[in-house]
C-alpha positions as CSV (number, residue, x, y, z in Angstrom):
1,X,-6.5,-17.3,23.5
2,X,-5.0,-18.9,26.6
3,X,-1.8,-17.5,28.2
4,X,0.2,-19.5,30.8
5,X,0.7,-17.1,33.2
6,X,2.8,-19.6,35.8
7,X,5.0,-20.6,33.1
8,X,7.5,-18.0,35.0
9,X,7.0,-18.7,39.1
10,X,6.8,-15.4,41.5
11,X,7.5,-15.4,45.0
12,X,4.8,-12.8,45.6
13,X,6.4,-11.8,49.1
14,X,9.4,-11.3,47.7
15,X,9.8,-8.0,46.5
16,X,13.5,-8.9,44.8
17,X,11.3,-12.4,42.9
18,X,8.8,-9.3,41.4
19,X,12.0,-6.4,40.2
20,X,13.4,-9.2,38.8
21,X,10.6,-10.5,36.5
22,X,10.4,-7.1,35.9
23,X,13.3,-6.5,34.6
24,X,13.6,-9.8,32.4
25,X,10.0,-8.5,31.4
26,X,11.5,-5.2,29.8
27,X,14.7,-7.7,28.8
28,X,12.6,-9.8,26.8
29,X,10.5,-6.8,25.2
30,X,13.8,-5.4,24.0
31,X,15.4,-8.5,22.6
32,X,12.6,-10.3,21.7
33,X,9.7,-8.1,21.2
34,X,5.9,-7.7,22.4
35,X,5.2,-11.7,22.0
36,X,7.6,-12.9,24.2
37,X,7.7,-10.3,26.9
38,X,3.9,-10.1,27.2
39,X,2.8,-13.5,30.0
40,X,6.3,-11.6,31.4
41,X,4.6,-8.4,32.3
42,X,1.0,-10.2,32.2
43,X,2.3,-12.1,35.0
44,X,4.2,-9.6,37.1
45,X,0.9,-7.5,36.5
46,X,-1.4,-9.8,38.4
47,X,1.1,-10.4,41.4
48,X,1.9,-6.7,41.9
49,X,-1.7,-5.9,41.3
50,X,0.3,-2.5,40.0
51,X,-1.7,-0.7,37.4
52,X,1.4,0.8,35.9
53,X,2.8,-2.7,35.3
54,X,-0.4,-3.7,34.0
55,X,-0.2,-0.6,31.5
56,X,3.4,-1.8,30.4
57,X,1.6,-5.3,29.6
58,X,-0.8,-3.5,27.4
59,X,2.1,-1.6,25.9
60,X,4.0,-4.9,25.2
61,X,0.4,-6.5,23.7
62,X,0.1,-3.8,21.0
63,X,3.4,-4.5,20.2
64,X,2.8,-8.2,19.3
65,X,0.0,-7.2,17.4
66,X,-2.0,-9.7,19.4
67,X,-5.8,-8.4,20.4
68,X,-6.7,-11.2,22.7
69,X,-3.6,-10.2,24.7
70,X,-4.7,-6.4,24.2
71,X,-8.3,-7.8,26.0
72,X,-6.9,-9.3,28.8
73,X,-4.2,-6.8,29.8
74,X,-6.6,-3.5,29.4
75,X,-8.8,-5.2,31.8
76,X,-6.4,-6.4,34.4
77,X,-5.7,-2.6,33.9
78,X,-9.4,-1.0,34.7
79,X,-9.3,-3.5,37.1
80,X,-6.7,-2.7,39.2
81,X,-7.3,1.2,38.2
82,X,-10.7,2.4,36.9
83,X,-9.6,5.8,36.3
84,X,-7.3,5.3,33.9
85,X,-8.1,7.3,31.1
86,X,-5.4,5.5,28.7
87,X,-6.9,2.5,28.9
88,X,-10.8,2.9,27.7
89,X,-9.5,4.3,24.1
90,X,-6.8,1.0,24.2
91,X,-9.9,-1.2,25.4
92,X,-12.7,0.1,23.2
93,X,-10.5,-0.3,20.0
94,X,-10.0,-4.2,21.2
95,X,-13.5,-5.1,21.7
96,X,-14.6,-3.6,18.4
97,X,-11.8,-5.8,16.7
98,X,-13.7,-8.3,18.1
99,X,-17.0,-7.7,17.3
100,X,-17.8,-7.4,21.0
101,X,-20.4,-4.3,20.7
102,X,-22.2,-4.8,23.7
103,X,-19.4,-4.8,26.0
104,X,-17.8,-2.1,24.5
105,X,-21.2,-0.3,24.7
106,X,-20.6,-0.8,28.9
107,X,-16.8,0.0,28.7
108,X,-18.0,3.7,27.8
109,X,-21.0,4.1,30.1
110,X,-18.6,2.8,32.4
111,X,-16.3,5.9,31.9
112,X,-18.7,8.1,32.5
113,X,-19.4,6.5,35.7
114,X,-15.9,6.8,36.6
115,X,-15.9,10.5,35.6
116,X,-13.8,10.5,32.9
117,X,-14.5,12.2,29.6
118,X,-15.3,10.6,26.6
119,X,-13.0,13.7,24.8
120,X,-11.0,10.7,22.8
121,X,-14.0,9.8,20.7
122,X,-13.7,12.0,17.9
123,X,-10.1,11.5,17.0
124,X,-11.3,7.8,17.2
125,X,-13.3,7.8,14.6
126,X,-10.9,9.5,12.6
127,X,-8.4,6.8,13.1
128,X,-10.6,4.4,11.9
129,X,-12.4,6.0,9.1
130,X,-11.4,3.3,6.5
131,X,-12.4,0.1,9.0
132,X,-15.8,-0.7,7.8
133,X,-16.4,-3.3,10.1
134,X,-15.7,-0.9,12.8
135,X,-17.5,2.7,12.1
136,X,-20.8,0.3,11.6
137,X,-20.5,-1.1,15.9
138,X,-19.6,2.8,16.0
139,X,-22.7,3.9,14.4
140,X,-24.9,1.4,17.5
141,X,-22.4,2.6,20.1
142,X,-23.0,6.3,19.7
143,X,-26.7,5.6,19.3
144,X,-26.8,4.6,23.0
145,X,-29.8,6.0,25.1
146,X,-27.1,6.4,28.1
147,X,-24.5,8.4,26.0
148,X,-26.8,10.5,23.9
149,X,-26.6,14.0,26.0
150,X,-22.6,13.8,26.2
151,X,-21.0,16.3,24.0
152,X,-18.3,14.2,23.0
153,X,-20.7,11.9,22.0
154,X,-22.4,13.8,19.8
155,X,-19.2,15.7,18.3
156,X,-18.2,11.8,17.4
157,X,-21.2,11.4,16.1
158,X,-21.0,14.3,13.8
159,X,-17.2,13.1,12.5
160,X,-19.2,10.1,11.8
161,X,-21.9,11.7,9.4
162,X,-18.6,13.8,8.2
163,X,-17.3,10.1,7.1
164,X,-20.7,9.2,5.6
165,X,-21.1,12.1,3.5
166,X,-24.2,13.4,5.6
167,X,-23.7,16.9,5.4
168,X,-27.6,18.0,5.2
169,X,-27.9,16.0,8.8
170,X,-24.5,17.7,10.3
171,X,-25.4,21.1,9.0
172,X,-29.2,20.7,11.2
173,X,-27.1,20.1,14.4
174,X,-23.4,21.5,14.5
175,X,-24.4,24.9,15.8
176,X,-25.6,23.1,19.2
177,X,-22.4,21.2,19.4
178,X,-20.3,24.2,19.0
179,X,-21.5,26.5,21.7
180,X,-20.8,23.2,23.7
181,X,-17.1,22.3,22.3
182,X,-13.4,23.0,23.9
183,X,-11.3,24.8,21.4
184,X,-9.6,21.5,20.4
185,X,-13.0,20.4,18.8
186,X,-14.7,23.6,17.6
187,X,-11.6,24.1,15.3
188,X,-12.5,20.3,13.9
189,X,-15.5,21.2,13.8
190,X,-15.4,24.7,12.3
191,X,-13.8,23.1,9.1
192,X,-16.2,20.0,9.1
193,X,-19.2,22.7,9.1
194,X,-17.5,25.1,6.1
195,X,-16.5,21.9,4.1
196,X,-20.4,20.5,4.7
197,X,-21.6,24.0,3.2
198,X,-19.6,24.2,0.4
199,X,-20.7,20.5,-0.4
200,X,-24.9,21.5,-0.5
201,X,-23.5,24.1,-2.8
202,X,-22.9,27.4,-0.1
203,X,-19.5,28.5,-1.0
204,X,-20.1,32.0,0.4
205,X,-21.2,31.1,3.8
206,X,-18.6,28.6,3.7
207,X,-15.5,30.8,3.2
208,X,-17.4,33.0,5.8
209,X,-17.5,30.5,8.3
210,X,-14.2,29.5,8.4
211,X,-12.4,33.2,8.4
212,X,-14.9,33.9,11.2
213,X,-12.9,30.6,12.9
214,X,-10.1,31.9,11.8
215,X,-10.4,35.0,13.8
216,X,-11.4,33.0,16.7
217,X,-8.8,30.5,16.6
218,X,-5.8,32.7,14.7
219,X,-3.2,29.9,15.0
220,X,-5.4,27.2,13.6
221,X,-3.6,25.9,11.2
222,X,-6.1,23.6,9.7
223,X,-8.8,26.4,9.6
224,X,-5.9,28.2,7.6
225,X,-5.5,25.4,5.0
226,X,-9.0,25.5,4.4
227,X,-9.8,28.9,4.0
228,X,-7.2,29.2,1.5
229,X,-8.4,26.5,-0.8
230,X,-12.2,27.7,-0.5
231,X,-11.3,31.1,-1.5
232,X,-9.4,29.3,-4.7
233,X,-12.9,27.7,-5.2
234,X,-14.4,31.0,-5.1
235,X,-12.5,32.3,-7.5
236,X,-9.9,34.7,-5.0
237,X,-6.7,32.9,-5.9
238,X,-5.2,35.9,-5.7
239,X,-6.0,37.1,-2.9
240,X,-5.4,33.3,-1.2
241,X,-1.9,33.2,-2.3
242,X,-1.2,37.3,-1.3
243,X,-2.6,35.4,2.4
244,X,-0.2,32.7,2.3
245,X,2.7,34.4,2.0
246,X,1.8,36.6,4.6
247,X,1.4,33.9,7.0
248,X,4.5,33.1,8.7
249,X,4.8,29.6,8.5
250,X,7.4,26.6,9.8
251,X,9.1,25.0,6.5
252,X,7.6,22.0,6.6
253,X,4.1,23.7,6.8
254,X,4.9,26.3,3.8
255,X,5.8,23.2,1.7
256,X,2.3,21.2,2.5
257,X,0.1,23.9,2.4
258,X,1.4,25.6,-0.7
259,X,1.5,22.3,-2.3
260,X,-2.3,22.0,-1.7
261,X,-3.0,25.5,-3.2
262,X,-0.7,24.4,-6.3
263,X,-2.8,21.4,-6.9
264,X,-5.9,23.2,-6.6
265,X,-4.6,25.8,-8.6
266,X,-3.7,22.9,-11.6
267,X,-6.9,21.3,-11.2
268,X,-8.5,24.8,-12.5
269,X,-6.4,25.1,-15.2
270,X,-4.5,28.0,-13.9
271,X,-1.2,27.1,-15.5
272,X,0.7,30.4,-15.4
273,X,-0.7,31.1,-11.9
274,X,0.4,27.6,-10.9
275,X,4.0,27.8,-12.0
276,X,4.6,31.5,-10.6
277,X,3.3,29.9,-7.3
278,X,5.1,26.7,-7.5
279,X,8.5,28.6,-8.2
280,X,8.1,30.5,-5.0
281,X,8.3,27.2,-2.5
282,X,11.1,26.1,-1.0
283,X,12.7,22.8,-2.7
284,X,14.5,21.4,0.6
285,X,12.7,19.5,3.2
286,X,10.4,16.3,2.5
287,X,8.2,17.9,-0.2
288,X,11.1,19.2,-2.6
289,X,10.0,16.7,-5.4
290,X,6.1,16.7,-5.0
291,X,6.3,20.8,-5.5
292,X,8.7,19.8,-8.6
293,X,6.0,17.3,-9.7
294,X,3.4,19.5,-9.5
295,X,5.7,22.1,-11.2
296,X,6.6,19.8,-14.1
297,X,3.0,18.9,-14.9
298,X,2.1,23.3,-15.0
299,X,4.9,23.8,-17.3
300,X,4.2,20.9,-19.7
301,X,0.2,21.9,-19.6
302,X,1.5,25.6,-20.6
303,X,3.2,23.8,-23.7
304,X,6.8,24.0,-22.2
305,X,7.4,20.6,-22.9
306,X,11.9,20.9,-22.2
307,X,11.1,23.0,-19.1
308,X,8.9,20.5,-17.8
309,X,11.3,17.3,-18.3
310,X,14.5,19.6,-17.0
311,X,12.2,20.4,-13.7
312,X,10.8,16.4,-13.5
313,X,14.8,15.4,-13.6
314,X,14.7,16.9,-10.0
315,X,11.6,14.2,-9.2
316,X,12.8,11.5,-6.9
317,X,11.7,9.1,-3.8
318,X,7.9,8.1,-3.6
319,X,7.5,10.3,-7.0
320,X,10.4,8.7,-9.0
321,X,8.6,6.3,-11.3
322,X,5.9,8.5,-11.9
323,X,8.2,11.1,-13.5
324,X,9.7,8.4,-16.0
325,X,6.3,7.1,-17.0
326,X,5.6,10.7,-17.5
327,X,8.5,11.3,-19.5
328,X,7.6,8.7,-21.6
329,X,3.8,9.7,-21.9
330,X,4.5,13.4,-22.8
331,X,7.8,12.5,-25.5
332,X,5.2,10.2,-27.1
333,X,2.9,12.5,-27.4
334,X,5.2,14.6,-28.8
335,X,6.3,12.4,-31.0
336,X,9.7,12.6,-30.0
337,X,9.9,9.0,-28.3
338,X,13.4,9.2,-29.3
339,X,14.4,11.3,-26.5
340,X,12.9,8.6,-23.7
341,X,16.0,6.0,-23.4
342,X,18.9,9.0,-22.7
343,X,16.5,10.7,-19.9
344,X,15.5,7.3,-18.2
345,X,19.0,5.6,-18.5
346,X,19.9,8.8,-16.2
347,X,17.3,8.5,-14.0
348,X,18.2,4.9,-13.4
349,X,21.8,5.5,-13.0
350,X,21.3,9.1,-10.8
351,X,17.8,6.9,-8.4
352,X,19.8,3.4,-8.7
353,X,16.8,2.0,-9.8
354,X,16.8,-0.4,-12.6
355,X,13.1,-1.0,-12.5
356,X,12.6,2.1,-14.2
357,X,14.2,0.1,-17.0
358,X,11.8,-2.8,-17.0
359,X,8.9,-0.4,-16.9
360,X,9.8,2.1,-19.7
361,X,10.7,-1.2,-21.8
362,X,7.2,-2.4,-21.1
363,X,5.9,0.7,-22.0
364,X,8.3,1.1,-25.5
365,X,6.6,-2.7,-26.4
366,X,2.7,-1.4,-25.7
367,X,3.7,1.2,-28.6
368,X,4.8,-1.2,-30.3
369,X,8.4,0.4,-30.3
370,X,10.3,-3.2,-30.6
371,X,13.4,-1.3,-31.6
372,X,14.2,1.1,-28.4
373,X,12.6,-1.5,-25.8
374,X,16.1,-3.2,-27.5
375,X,17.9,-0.2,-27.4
376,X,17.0,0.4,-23.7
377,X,18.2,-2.7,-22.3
378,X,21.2,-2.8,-24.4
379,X,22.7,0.5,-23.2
380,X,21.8,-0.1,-19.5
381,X,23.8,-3.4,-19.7
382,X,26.8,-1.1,-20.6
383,X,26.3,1.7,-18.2
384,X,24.6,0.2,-15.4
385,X,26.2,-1.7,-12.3
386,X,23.3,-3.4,-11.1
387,X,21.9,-5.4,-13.8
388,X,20.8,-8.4,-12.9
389,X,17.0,-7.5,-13.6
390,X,17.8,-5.8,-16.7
391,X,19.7,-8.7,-18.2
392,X,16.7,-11.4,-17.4
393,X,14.1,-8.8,-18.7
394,X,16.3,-9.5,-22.1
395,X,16.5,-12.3,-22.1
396,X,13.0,-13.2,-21.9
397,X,12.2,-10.5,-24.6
398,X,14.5,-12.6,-26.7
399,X,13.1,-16.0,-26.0
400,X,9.8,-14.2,-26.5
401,X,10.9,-13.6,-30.3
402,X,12.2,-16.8,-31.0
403,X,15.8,-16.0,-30.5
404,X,16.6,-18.6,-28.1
405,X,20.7,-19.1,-28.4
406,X,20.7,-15.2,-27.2
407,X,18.5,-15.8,-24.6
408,X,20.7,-18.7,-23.3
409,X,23.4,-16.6,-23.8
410,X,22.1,-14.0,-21.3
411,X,20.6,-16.6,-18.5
412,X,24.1,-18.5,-18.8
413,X,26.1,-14.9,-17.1
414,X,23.4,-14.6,-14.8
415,X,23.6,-18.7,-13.8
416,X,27.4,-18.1,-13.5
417,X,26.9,-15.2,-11.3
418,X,24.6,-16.3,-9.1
419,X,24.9,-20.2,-8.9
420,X,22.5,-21.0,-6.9
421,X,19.6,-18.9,-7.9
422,X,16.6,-21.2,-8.3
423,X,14.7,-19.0,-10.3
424,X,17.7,-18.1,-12.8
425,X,18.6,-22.0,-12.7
426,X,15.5,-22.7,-13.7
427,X,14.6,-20.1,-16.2
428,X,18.1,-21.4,-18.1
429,X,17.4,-25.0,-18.4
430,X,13.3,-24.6,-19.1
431,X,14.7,-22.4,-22.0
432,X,17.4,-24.7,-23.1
433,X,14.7,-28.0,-22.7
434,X,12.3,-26.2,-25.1
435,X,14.9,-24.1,-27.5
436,X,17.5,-26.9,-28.0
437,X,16.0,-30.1,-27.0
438,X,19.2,-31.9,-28.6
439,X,20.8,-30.6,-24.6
440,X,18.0,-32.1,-22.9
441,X,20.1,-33.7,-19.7
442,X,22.0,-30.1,-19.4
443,X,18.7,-28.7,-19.2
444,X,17.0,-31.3,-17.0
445,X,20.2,-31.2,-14.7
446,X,19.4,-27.5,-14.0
447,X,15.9,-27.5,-13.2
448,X,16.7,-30.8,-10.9
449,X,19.3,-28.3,-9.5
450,X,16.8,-25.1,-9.0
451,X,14.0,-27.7,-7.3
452,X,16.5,-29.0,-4.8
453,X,16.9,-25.4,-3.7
454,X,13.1,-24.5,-4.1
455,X,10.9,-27.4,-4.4
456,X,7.7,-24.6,-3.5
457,X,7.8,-22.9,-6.5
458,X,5.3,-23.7,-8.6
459,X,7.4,-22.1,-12.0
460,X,10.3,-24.2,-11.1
461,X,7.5,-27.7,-10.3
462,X,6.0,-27.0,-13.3
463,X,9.6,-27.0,-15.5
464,X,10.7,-30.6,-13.6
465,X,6.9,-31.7,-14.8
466,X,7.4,-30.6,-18.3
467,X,10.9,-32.0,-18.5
468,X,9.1,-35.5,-17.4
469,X,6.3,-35.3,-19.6
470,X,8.6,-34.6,-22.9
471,X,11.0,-37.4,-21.8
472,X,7.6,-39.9,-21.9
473,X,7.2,-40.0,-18.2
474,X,3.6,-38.5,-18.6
475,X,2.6,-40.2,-14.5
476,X,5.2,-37.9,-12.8
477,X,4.7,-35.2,-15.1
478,X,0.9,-35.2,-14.2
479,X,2.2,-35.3,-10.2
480,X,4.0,-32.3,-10.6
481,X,2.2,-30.6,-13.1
482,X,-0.9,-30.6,-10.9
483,X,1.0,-29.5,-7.8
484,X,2.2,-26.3,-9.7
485,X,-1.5,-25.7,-11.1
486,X,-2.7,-26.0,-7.2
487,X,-0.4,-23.7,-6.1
488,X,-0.5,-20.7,-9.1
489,X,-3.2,-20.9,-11.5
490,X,-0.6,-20.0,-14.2
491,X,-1.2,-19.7,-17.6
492,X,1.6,-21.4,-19.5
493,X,1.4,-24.4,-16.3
494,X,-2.5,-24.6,-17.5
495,X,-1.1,-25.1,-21.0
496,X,1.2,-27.7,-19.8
497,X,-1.0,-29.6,-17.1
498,X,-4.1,-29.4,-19.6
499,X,-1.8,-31.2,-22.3
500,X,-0.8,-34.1,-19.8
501,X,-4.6,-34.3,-19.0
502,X,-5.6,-34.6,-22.4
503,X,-2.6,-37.4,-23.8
504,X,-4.3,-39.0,-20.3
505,X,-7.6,-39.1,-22.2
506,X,-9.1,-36.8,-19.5
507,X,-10.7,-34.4,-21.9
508,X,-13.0,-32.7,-19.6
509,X,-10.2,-31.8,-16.9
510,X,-7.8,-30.7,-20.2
511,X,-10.7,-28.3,-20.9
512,X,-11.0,-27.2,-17.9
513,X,-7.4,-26.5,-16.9
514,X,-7.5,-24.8,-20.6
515,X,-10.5,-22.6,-20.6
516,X,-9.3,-21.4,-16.8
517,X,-5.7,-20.5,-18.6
518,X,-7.6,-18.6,-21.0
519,X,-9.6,-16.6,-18.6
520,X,-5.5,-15.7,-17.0
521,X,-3.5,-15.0,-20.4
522,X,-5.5,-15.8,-23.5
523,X,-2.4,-14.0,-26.0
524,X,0.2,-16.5,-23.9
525,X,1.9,-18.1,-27.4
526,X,2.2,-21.0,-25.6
527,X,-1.0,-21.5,-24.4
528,X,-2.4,-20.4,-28.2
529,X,0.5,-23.0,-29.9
530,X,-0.8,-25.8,-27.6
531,X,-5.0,-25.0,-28.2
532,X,-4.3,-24.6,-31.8
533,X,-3.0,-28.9,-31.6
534,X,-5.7,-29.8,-29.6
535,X,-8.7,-27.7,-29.3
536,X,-8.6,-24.8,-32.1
537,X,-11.9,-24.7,-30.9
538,X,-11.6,-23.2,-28.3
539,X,-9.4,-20.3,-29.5
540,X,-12.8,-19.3,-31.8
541,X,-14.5,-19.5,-28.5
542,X,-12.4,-16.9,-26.8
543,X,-12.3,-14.7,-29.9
544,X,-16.1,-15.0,-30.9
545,X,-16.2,-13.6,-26.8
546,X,-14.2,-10.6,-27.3
């Protein structure tokens, strides 16, 4: 990508021209953001030839999220300051971005040159674990005949077996690397070799390994963790958790680690050891309701089902709609279902969340529990404030079972609430134009109304198409009708564009459109009511698949 670097002229012998870019430079970054205060800096960078000013350009790069930009400010950097340690980490992570191997390949024997260690490596491979497309160039870069011998190197190398799953290979050469390694990577490394043992099946030498790093490295708080959970695995839990609360440990760290053991604890079926833990941890602080969570599902696998919901009432934030679906999952195994709508109506009303509504209602319908999906929405309507979601989620369940005049009824409060909703506009007059076709210009007046103010939806395009095609203007209904099918491949707009097809005597493309709709939603009524006119065949088709 090309910058315009003069778009902002410099007198460069004028040191009041340069603080002044500068300063509309940092302006910019803080109004505007990285985009716009980047050829700002970029600029000033070049006529300053000031490697800290460079570094601010890079700064402001990152911050547009821009890689090209990233390129071309880390190497105005180097350029102006080859010892800059900050910017061969910045730089590599550019040029692997961009596929540019070979050059990145340079950029670190070209560190070395400079005498800079290549200590960033490891934790750089950590960062980028999950990027595929990265850790492969990684895998040729760390294979380099140049870089080979360099300790770093090869520690990054062994993070990068760690990754793979290559424990065998890791376990042949860590010893080396260690005698070699700074604290900072021996303790990495210490867990990476007890974690490699205990996956080729040496538990023993594994917990061994990591208490003799503990002694070595007594504040190692990772080499803690660890050792804790492997003597779980083997079977000390006891003795793990008289260690833990031994240690003296920062709230936040009491919280995660503890957590872990719990977990672990769980997974071994250790209910009564798990919830005499769990009930030791502190509740305030960021991990209150995953220790509750974990809690909850000890006491419910003990068999104390009313202990267990009492303690997942106390299960909010990133946790809160896995404790209502597991509220519902354990009451129905109960077979106390019952019970579900009071506890989730007080959820929603305590986490002011009304998609817990909508989810427990789908769930009630899966069991085929009709009757409290009903009850549900009908008593959050009365004791809920926001309910906007909740009324539309009835009213399509009653359109769905061929009450229409109550599904009106309901899209009608939430039209006059929100006027100019396109998607509540619409979802009113598609139901009035197929409920009551006798209002057909009410219902045609408020799709017409919910296009004006959305004429890129493809729901609300392929209403407008329908309302054509069932007033006899089957042309503009195939216009639109396609234009919602190209947009969302839909399965009630396949019903309706493969209908218009097919009255158009284009068989082939109806059966397209069709078989493609049944590959979405083959149970959509709609799609089944319009099959069973034209093509029952093709129903048998689907079934005889199944």
């Amino acid at each position: 990508m090309e910058y315009d670097v003069q778009s902002i002229p410099v007198n460069q012998s004028n040191h009041a021209a340069q603080l002044t870019q500068l300063l509309q430079a940092e302006f910019s970054l803080q109004r505007h953001g990285g985009k716009a205060a980047f050829p700002l800096y970029f600029d000033a960078a070049q006529n300053t030839n000031d490697a800290s000013v460079s570094q601010r350009a890079t700064s402001a790069a990152i911050a547009s999220d821009n890689n090209d930009a990233v390129l071309l400010a880390t190497q105005l950097w180097l350029e102006q300051d080859p010892k800059a340690a900050q910017a061969y980490p910045v730089r590599l992570q550019a040029l692997l971005v961009d596929e540019q191997t070979k050059i990145a390949q340079e950029l670190l024997t070209q560190c070395k040159k400079e005498g800079i260690a290549l200590d960033f490596l490891p934790d750089f491979v950590d960062q980028n674990i999950r990027n595929n497309r990265i850790m492969g160039q990684l895998q040729t870069l760390l294979a380099s005949k140049d870089l080979k011998d360099d300790v770093f190197v090869q520690t990054a190398k062994i993070h990068l077996d760690f990754a793979e799953g290559q424990y065998t290979s890791i376990l042949q050469r860590i010893e080396n690397i260690l005698v070699q390694s700074s604290d900072k990577e021996a303790e990495a490394l210490i867990v990476i070799k007890a974690f490699s043992l205990q996956q080729v099946g040496q538990n023993t030498l594994a917990q061994q390994t990591l208490e003799a790093g503990e002694q070595k490295y007594p504040n190692s708080q990772r080499i803690f963790a660890n050792l804790l959970d492997i003597m779980i695995e083997n079977q000390q839990s006891d003795a793990a958790i008289e260690k833990f609360h031994s240690a003296q440990l920062p709230l936040y760290l009491r919280q995660q680690i503890g957590l872990s053991i719990g977990q672990r604890l769980l997974q071994q079926g250790s209910t009564k050891q798990t919830i005499k833990f769990m009930s030791t941890l502190p509740r305030q602080g960021g991990l209150g309701y995953q220790i509750n969570f974990v809690l909850a599902n000890a006491l419910h696998d003990n068999g104390q089902l009313d202990s267990a919901l009492n303690t997942l009432s106390n299960v909010y934030g990133g946790l809160s709609w896995n404790a209502s679906e597991l509220v519902v999952k354990w009451l129905y195994n109960a077979k106390q279902p019952e019970r579900i709508n009071s506890i989730i109506l007080q959820r929603t009303t305590n986490d002011n969340e009304p998609g817990h509504v909508i989810g427990v209602v789908d769930l009630h319908l899966q069991k085929q529990r009709k009757d409290l999906a009903y009850e549900l929405l009908n008593q959050s309507l009365a004791a809920l404030s926001d309910t906007d979601a909740i009324r539309y989620r009835r009213a399509i369940m009653h359109d769905q079972d061929g009450n229409g005049q109550a599904a009106i009824s309901d899209l009608k409060i939430l039209v006059e609430q929100h006027p100019n909703d396109a998607s509540y506009l619409n979802a009113l007059g598609y139901t009035i134009m197929v409920r009551t076709p006798d209002n057909m210009k009410e219902a045609i007046k408020l799709i017409e109304k919910a296009y004006a103010l959305d004429p890129k939806d493809p729901a609300i395009i392929d209403s407008l198409g329908w309302a054509h095609y069932l007033q006899g203007d089957v042309a503009q209904a195939n216009q639109l009708l396609s234009e919602a099918w190209s947009l969302m491949k839909d399965a009630e707009i396949g019903a309706h564009y493969g209908e218009v097809l097919w009255v158009m005597e284009d068989t082939d493309g109806a059966y397209d459109v069709w078989q493609r709709a049944l590959e979405i939603n083959d149970q959509l009524p709609t799609l089944r009511q319009t099959l069973q006119r034209y093509a029952p065949e093709m129903l048998t088709e689907a079934k005889d698949k199944q």
